[in-house]
N, C-alpha and C positions, 0 to 999 in steps of 0.2 A: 196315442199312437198316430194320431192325425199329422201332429206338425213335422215328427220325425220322417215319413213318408215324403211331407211337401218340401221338406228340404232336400230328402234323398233324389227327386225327381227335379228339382233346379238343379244338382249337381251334376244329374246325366246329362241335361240339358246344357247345360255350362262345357262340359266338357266336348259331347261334342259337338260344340257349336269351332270349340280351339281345333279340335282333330281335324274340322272341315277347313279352318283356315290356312291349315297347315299340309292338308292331303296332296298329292298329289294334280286332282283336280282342279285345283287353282292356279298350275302353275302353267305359262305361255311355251315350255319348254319340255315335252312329255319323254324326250329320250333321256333325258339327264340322270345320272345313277344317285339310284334314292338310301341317304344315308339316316342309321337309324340314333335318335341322339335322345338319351333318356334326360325329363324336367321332373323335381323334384321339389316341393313348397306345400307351405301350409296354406291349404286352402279356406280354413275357414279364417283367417288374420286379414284385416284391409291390406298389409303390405303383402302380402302373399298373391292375394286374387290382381291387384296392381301389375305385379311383377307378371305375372301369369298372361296378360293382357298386354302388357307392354311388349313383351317378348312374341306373341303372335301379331302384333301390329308390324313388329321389326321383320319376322318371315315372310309373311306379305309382301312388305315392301322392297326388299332384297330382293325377289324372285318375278316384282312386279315388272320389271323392263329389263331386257338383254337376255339372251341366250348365257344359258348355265352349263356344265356338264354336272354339276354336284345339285343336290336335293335334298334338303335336309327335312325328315319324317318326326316333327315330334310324339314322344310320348312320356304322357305327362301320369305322377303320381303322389298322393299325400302323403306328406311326414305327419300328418293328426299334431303339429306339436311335440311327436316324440322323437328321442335318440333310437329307439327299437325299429319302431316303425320308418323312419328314416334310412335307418342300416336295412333293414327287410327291404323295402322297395328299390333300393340299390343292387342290392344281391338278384331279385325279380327283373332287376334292367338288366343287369350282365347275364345274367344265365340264361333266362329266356326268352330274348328281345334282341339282344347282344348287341345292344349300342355301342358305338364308338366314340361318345362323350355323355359326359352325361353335365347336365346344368343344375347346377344347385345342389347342396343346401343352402338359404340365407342364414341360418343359427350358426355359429362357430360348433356347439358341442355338436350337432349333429353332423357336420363336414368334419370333423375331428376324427371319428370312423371311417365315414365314406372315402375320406380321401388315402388311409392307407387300403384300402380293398381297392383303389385304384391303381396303384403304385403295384400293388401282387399283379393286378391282370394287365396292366401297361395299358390302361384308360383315361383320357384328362378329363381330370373334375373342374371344371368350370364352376366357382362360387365368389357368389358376395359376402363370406363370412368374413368379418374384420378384425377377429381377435387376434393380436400379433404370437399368439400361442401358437399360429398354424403359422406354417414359412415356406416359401416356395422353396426357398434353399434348402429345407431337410427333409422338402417331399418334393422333387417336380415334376409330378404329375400333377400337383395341386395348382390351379391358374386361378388366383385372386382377383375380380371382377370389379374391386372396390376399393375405397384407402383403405389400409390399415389403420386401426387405433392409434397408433402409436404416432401417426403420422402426424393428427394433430395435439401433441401434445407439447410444441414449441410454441405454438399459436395459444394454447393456454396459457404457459407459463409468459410469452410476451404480455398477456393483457393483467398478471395479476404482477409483473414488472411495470408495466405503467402505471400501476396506481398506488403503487409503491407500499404495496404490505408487503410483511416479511414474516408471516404463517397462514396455512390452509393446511383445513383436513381435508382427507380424502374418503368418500363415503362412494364406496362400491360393491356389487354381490361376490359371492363366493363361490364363481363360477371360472370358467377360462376366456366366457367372455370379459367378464368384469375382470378376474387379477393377469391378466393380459395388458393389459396397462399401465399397472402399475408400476415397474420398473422404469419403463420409459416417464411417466410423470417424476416420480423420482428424480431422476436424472437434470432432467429441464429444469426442476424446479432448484437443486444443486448449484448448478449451471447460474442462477441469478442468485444466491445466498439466499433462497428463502429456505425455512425449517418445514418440517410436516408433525408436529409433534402428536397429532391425534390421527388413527383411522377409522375409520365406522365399514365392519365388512357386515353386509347383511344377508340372510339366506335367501335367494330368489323365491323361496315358500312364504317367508317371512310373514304373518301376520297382522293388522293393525296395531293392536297390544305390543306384537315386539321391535316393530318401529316406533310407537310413543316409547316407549323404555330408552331405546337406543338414542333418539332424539332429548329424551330429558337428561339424559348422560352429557348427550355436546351439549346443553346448555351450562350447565355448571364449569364449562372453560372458557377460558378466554378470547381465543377462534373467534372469529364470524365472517372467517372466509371459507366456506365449502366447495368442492371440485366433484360432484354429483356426475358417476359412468356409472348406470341402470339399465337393462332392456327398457323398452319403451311402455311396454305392459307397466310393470316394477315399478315404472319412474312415474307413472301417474298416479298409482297408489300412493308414493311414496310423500308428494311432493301436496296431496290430500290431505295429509297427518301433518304435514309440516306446518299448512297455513292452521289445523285445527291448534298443534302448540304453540303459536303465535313467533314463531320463526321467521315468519314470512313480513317481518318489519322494521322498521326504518335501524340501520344499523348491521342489518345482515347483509353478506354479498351471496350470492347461488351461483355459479357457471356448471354447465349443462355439456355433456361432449354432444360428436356430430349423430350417435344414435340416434337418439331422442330430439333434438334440436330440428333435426330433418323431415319429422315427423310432426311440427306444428303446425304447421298448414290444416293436417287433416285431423287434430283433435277435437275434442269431446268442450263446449264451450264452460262445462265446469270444471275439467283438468285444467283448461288454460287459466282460468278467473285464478287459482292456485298459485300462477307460475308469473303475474305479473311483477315485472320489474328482475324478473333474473334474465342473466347473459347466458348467449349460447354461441358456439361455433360449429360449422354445418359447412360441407362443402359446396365452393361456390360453383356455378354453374352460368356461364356470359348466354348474353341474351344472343340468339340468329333468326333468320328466316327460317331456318328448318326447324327449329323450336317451335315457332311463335305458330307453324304448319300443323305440327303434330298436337300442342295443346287444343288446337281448333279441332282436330279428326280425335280426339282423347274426350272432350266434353260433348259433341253431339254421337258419335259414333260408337267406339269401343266399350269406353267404360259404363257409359249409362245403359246400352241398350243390354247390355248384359247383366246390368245391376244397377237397376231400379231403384232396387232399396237402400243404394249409397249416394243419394243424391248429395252432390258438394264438397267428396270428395275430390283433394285435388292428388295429381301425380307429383312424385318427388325424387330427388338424385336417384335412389335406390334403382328406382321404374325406369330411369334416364340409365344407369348404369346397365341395366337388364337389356336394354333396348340395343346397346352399344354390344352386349354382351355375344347376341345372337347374329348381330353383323360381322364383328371380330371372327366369329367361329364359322360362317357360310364365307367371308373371305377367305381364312385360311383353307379351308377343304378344299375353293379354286383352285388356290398354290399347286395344293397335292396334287392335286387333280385323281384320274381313276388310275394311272398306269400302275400306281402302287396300292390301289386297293384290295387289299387282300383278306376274307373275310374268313381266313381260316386259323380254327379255333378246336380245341381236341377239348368235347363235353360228353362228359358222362350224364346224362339226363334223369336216370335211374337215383343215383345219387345226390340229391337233389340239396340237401343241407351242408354237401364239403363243396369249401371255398376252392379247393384246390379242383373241382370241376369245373370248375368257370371256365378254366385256362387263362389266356394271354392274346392278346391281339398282336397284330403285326404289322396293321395301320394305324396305331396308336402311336408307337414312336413319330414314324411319319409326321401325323397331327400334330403333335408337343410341339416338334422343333416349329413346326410353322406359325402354331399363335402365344408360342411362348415370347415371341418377341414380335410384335405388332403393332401399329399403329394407325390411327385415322381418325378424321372427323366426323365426331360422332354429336345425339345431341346434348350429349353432358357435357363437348369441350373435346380439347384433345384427350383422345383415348388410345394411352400409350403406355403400354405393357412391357414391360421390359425385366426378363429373367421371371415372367411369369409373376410379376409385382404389377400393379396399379398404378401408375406414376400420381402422385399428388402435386396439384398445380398450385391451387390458390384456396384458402376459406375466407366465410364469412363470416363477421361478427354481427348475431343482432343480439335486439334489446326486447325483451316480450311486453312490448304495448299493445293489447286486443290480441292478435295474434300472432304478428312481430312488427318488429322495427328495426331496417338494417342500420346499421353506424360507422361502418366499413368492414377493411379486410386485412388478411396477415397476409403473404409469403414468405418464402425463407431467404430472398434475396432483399427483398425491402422492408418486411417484416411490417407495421401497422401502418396503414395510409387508407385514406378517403377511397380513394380507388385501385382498381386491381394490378394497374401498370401506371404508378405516378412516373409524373415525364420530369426532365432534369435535377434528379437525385439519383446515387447511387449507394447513400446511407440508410442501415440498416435502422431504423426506429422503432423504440417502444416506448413513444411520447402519446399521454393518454390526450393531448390535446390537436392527434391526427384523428379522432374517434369523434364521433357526431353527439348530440346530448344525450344521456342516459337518464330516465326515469328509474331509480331501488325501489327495493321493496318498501312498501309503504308508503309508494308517491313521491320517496324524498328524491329530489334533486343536487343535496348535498355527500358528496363522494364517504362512504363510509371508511373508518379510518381501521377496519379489519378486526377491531380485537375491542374489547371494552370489559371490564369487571363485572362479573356475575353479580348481580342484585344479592344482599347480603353477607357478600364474601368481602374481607380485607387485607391488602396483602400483608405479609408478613416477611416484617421489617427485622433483621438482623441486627443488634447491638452488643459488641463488645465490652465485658467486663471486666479493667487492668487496673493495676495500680500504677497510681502515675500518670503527669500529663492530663489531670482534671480540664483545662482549657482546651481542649482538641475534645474531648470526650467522657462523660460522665456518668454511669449507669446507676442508677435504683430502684430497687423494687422494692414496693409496701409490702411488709410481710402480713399484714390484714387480708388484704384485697389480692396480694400478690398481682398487682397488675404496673409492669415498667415504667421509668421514666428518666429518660436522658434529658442532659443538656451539655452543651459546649460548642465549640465553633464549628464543628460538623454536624451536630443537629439542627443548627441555627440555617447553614446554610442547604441542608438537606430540605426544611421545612420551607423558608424563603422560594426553591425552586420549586413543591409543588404547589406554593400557592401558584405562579407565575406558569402549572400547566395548563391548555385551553381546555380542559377536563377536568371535574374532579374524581381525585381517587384518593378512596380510602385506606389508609394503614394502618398500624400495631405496630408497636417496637416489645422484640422479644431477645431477652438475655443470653447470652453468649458467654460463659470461660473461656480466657482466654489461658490455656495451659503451656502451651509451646509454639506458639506464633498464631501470625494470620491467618499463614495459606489454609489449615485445618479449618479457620472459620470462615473463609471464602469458600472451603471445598461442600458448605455444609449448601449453598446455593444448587450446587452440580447434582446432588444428592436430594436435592426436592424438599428439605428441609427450613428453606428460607423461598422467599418470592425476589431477595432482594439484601444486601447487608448495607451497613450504614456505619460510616466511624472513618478515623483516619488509615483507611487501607490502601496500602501504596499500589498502581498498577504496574505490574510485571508481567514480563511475557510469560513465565512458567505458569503464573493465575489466568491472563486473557485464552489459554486450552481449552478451560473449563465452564468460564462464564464470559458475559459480553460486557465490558467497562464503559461506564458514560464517558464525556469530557472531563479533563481532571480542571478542579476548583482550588489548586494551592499550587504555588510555584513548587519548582522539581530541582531538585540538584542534593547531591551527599557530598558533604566534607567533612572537614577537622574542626575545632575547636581547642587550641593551645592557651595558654596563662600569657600574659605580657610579660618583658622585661621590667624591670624600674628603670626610672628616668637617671639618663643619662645626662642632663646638662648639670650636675654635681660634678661629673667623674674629670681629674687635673686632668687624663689626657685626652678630654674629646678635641682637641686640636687635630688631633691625628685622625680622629675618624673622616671626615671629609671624603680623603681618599682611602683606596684600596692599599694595603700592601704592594700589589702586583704596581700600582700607579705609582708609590713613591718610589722603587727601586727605578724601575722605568725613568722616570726624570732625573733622579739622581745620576745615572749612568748615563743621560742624554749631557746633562749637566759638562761632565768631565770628558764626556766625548767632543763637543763643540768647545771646550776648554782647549783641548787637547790641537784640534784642527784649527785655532786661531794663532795658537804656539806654533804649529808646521808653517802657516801660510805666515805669519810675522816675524818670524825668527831671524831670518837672512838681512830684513830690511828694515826692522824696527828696535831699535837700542835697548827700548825697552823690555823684552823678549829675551833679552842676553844678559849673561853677565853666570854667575855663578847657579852652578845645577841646584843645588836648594830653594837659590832666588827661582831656578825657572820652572821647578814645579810647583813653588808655590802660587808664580804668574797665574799656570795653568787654571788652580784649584779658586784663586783669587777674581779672576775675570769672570768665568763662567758664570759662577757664582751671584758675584756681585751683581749682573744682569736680572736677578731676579728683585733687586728695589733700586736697581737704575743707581749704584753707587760707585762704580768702574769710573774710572779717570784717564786710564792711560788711550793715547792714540792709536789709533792702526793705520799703515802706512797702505797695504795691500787692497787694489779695489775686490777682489776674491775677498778680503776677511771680511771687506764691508757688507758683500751682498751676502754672508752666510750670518753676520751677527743681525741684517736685520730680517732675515727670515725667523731667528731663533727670537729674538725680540717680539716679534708677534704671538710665537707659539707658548712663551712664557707669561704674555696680555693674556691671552684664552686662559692657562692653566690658573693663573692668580683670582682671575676672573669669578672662574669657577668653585675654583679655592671658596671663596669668600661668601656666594650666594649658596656655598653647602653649610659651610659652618653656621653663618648668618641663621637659616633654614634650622638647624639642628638647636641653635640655642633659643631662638622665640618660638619654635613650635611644639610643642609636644609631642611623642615619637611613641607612639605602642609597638614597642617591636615584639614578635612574637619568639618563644623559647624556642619551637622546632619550626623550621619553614616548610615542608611538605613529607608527605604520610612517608614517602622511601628513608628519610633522615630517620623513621621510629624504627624503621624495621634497621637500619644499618647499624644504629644506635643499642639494638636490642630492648627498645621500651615496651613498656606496657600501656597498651589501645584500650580505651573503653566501650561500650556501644549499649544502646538502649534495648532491655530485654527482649525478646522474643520477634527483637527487629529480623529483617533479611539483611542487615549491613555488617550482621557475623558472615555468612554469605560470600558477601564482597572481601573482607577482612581476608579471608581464607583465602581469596582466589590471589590476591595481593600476597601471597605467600606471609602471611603473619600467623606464627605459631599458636596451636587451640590454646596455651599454656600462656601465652603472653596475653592473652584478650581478657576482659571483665568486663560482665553485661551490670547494668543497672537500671534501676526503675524511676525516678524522681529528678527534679531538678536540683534536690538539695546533696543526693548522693553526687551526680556529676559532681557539682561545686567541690564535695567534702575530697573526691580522689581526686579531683584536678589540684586543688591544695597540698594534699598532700604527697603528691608528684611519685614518681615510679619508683623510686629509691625505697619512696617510706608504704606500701600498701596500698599508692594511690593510681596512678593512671598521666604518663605523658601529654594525652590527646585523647578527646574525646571524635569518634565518629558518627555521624548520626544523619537527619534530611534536615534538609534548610528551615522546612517551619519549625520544630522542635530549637535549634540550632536561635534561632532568632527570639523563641518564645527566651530561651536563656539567656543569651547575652542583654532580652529588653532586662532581666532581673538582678544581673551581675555584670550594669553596665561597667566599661574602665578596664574590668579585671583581669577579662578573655578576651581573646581576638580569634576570626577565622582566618586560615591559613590555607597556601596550598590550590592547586585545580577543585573544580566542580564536578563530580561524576555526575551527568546527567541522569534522572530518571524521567519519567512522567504525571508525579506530582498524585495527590490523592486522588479517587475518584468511589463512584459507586458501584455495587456490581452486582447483575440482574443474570438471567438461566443466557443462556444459548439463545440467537435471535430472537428476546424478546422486545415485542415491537414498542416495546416502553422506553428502550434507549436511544433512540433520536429523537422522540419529546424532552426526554430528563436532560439529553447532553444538548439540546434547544433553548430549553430553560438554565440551564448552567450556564449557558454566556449570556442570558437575559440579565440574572445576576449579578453576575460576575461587571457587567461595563455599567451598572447604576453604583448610586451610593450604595446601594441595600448591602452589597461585600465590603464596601468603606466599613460602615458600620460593626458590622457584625464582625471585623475584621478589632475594629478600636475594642468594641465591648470585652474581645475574649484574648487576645493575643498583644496586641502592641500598636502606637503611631507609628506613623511614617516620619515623622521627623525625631524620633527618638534617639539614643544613641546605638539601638539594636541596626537600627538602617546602614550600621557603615560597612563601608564593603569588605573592610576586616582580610581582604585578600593583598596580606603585606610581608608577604614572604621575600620579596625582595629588596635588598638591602639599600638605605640610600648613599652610600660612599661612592665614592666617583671610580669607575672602571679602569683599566686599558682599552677597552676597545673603544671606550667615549672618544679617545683622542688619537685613536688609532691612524687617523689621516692626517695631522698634524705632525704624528711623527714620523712620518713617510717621507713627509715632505721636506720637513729639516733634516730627515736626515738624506734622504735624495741628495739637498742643495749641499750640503757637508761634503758628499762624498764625489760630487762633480767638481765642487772646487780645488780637493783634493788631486784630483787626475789630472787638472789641468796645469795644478802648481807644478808637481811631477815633472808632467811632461815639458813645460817650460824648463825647469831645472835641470834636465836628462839635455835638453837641449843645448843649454848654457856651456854647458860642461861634455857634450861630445868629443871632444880631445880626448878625455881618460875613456870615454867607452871606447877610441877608436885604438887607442895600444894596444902595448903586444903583451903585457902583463896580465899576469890571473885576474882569474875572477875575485880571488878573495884581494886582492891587492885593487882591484877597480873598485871592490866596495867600500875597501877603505878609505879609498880614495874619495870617493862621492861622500860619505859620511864626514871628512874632513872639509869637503868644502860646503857642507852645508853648515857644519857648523862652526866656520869660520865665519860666515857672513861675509856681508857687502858695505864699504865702505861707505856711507851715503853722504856721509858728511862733507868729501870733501866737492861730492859731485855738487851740492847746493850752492857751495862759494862761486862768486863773484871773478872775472878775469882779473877786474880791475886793484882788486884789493890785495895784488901783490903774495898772497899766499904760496908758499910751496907746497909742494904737493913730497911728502916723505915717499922713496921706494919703498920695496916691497920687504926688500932685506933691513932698511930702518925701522921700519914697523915693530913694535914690540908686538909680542903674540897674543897680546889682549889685555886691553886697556878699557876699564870701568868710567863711565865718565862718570864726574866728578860731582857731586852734591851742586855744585854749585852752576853749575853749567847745565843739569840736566833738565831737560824740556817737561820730565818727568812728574819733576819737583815743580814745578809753576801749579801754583793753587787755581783749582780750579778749570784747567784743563781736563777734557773731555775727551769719547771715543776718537772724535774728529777735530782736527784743527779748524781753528777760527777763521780763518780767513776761506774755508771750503762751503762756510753757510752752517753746518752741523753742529750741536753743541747740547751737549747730555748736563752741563752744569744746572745746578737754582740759577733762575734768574736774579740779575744783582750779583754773579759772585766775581771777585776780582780775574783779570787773564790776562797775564803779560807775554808782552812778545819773545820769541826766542834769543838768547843772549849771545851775543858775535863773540867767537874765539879770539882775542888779537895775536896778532903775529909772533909777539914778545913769549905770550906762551906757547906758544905751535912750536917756537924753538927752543925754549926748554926742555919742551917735551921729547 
């Protein structure tokens, strides 16, 4: 009975030693109206007695200089720890003390009552409880003194973003302190793609026993990044057990919220020896002169002479917030001042257990609005409240070496940096390489990579078992032992990648039917069934919903696979193929067209051009023609026909040209032309499509609008073969659809036969596929292109599949035909025919000219066309313009003239062997060289008048 006694008489003493600080009698200003303001804390917690003493240092010194009109009276009382007791001493303040604020509680569950009994009687609860459960906005009378939880909770997820894990559990009580949190971690942790796949909620009663249990559960997963929100109590216990299950070692990561974090200073030195090497964030707090004042009057004055028996306790935010706490609230009463103080309150005294005796205050509102919004320099920092929130400025990150070690700081505008206000950036970072050295647990200095395989466990590796396509994938199992065994080019190169991870991890391949596709054995991942599947499974976005795909290890793409033609350099009319249909009409018609216009432009002036209409269509058909092996003989008089034959002369170079290196091409090279050139020819055609069982390329097929009725699925290389043989007519299949490795495995085995045809539907090529953010898929898809650029995929590529210089390698994409187009020579015929039809306009116009007489009569229209028609097809005498003055020739009138005279075999220039488009004597000459040209034969006179 002795020691409860001796404590009961330090507590008088304690108390009032605060009531003396706070009385009246201390203060330099005796008329000031004394307001009464209920405090509320647990007295027997170090944070408690802290706050308790902080808070009367803070009264003091408010009231220590300058005249006041306000006085603030405290009266202090214990919450023992409890929620009862806490609500009772609340109800003892308002009812009969009748405080007009009342400070505290620190607990969230305890403020969690008090503060709606304050909202009935219109009282502000002044607390540092930082469970985001409590909100100014759905109580404001509630004035939060503190961060809220939630506040740091981006400052967390920045630091498990810089070190680039991508899961953590979360291990918290089952309280409102603790799941108060947890939404907003959630959130943040969303917010950078990490997963939470494990929670550890524990009862703040919790026993050793049921934290070793709870603790031997996380070790059996894969985690080893923990986000530890405990009261500070709890969390020493907590973190006792942890070092005892050997958690506390190289491999784990521990972060700590600002509860407990803020609290290291004044720990127990064997909670800390527990807690070496985990990170914490704790709100920061800049150093001042009025700090660096109050710690000096904190170690010789307040806290020792009242508690002796905490020697080495230091103060912390909390104490600092408390301090700010009681300044904020003797400022605001200033504001009010007294002309509104009004301390009338209708109590029934009698009735001492209904709340609704309390009544209501009337300087309570008053109060609210005053410090619900405040501000000042306090010594925690700017202390700025706003809508009755704590503003949150800055935390800090340490690292518990002895008792800490800072490493830097978050905020929300620059997020991790060495210091609180880095100067020239305005980028947000969560680079782990702004953070000072960290010592983990276990001493290591090496960054732990979050996750590792529980001792014993193996994962379990998914394998497909199909028929068909042995070389992609193989499955057997010993019916003995029943224990799997694959092989094929995706086990090879599945195995390959992890030797090649910087870990080792152990597997099992376990059996798989495959009954109706993949996606059922990819779904078997999402379903907790596999750790992992393995085989040629294509990635698809409808699969990437459910699991997380490495990098893909096979080229990507779906197409066709068609039979070749037979060789065509047998067939009598590959002459013709060269060109297009469209192309031979096309010249033909150019042909008789510039036929045609060398007839208009020569007619009038060249003999040759004249003479009987059979002769002159056959001129026509005869000239053009001939132009194409240069065997034309007759002259052209006209500089117009000259300059259109030797435009068409060039365009006929080109086309023979080309002629020649297609034929050429066609008969010394061998031609796989494919049956159908792309997938829309089968659907037009109405064929029947093949595709490989339980593929997704039925899928595609479907969306392609190709009928379920037209499709047929197959398993083997040697079915393909047997229904591409026997083509769609007979039971077989037009085209094969399928992905490029399958596609390539076949044509290495039936080289010659098949060809690929057609576009490449892109896909993403195989890959592997592991749960929802597991942190295994940026090692695995890391080691995939480690692979992938050595020989080791040469290899494993030769062994199971095909060379690169085989005849599977050709690019089989020969849907287009090689006959020569219209549009090849599209510009060539523009051009001749441009120059064609300018010559034309200008002959025209000359001849329209010539002949102006008959357009200028007085005779019809249809009588001037006949007219014009008549002299054009009378022509122009040229003959006699050429003679000589001197040679005596007559010149016959017009009326002597017979109406058309053929010259004669014998006399015609025509006939001269060897004569060319152009006369000799102009430099031009289309003959062989070598061939005889005589000169033009003189009329004599003798016949002239015969004639």
């Amino acid at each position: 009975m002795e020691i409860p006694r001796f404590v009961f008489v330090l507590l008088l003493l304690e108390v009032a030693f605060m009531t003396f600080l706070a009385s009246p009698v201390g203060s330099q200003n005796e008329s000031a109206v004394k307001i009464d303001v209920g405090l509320i804390h647990d007295w027997d917690t170090i944070s408690g007695k802290m706050r308790n003493a902080c808070m009367s240092l803070a009264l003091s010194d408010f009231y220590a200089n300058g005249n006041h009109t306000t006085q603030i009276v405290f009266h202090f009382r214990d919450s023992k720890s409890d929620d009862v007791d806490a609500a009772s001493a609340a109800i003892d303040l308002l009812k009969n003390v009748e405080v007009q604020a009342i400070l505290g509680p620190q607990a969230s569950t305890q403020a969690d009552f008090i503060t709606d009994i304050g909202k009935k009687v219109k009282v502000p609860i002044i607390s540092s409880a930082t469970s985001s459960a409590l909100s100014p906005s759905q109580n404001p009378y509630f004035i939060r003194s503190a961060y809220c939880s939630c506040a740091q909770a981006k400052a967390v997820a920045a630091i498990v973003k810089a070190f680039g894990w991508r899961q953590v559990v979360f291990i918290y009580e089952n309280s409102n302190f603790g799941s108060g949190i947890l939404p907003h971690l959630t959130d943040a942790m969303m917010e950078i793609s990490v997963s939470v796949p494990d929670r550890s909620v524990l009862l703040p009663s919790a026993d050793d026993d049921q934290i070793m249990a709870e603790l031997s559960m996380l070790k059996t997963k894969q985690t080893r990044v923990f986000i530890v929100h405990l009261h500070p109590i709890f969390a020493s216990k907590f973190f006792k057990n942890v070092k005892e299950a050997g958690m506390m070692s190289s491999g784990y990561v521990w972060i700590i919220t600002d509860a407990f974090t803020s609290l290291l200073v004044s720990m127990d030195p064997s909670v800390l020896d527990s807690l070496q090497g985990v990170i914490g964030v704790k709100p920061y707090v800049p150093s001042s002169v009025k700090l660096n004042n109050f710690t000096r009057r904190w170690k010789s004055k307040a806290f020792r002479q009242q508690n002796p028996d905490m020697d080495g306790v230091e103060h912390n935010v909390f104490g600092l917030w408390a301090y700010d706490s009681v300044t904020a609230l003797a400022t605001a009463l200033e504001k009010v001042g007294t002309s509104g103080l009004k301390l009338n309150r209708t109590i029934n005294r009698e009735n001492s257990t209904d709340l609704d005796a309390i009544g209501t205050s009337e300087f309570g509102p008053l109060l609210l609005e005053s410090i619900r919004n405040i501000k000042l320099k306090g010594l925690s920092g700017d202390f700025h409240i706003v809508d009755g929130e704590l503003q949150a400025s800055a935390f800090q990150i340490v690292n518990v070496i002895g008792k800490e070690e800072k490493i830097g700081f978050w905020t929300e505008k620059y997020g991790i940096s060495k210091i609180p206000k880095p100067k020239n950036t305005t980028v947000y970072s969560a680079n782990k390489d702004d953070l000072g050295a960290i010592t983990w647990p276990g001493g290591s200095t090496t960054v732990p990579r979050g996750w590792e395989i529980p001792k014993g466990k193996e994962l379990r590796i998914g394998v497909p078992a199909k028929k068909g396509f042995e070389q992609f994938i193989n499955v057997r199992t010993d019916p003995q032992t029943n224990i799997t065994n694959a092989t094929g080019f995706c086990i090879d190169v599945f195995e390959q990648v992890m030797k090649s991870m910087p870990y080792h991890v152990p597997y099992k391949y376990i059996r798989f039917e495959i009954p109706q596709g993949y996606d059922d054995f990819v779904a078997q991942v999402f379903f907790g069934n596999f750790d992992a599947v393995v085989g040629d499974v294509t990635i698809l976005s409808n699969r990437s919903k459910h699991v997380d795909f490495t990098l893909p290890f096979t080229e990507s793409g779906v197409t066709i696979v068609v039979p070749v033609k037979q060789d065509d350099r047998k067939n009598a009319w590959i002459f013709l193929k060269p060109l297009k249909k469209e192309l031979w009409g096309t010249t033909a018609a150019f042909f008789i067209f510039i036929g045609t216009v060398i007839w208009v432009l020569e007619h009038q002036v060249n003999k040759e051009f004249q003479g009987p209409r059979h002769k002159q269509v056959g001129m026509v058909f005869w000239f053009s023609f001939s132009t194409l092996v240069y065997a034309h003989r007759e002259k052209v008089v006209s500089n117009l026909s000259r300059f259109v034959i030797i435009v068409w002369v060039f365009v006929v170079l080109v086309l023979t040209s080309s002629y020649t290196a297609s034929l050429t091409s066609m008969l010394t090279v061998q031609q796989l032309q494919p049956t159908v050139t792309d997938v829309y020819n089968l659907i037009k055609n109405r064929d029947y499509v093949g595709y490989q069982d339980g593929s997704f390329v039925a899928d595609m097929l479907k969306n392609m609008n190709f009928e379920s009725r037209r499709m047929r699925n197959y398993s083997t290389l040697e079915e393909y073969d047997e229904a591409l043989t026997n083509g769609s007519g007979n039971g077989g299949v037009a085209a094969i659809m399928d992905e490029l490795p399958y596609l390539r495995l076949f044509l290495e085995k039936y080289c010659g036969k098949y060809t690929m045809v057609g576009p490449i539907y892109k896909t993403a090529g195989f890959g592997f596929a592991f749960p929802r953010g597991s942190p295994l898929v940026p090692d695995v898809s890391r080691a995939i292109l480690s692979v992938t650029e050595s020989d080791a995929m040469l290899n494993i590529t030769k062994k199971w599949l095909w060379n690169e210089t085989d005849c599977s390698q050709q690019d089989g994409t020969l849907a287009a035909s090689d006959s020569l187009a219209p549009e090849s020579f599209k510009g060539l015929f523009i051009i001749v025919g441009a120059s064609a039809l300018s010559a034309l306009l200008i002959f025209f116009c000359s001849f329209l000219n010539d002949n102006k007489c008959i357009l200028a009569s007085d005779v019809s229209i249809w009588q001037k066309l006949s007219a014009l028609a008549k002299a054009f097809c009378e022509g122009k005498d040229t003959s006699r313009e050429s003679q000589k003055p001197n040679e005596g020739n007559v010149i016959p009138s017009e009326d002597a003239m017979p109406e058309h005279h053929p010259p004669s075999p014998e006399t015609s220039i025509a006939d001269s062997p060897g004569q060319g488009v152009f006369t000799q004597d102009e430099g031009f000459s289309t003959t062989e060289p070598g061939s005889p040209v005589r000169d033009s034969i003189p009329i004599p006179e003798e016949e002239v008048s015969e004639r």
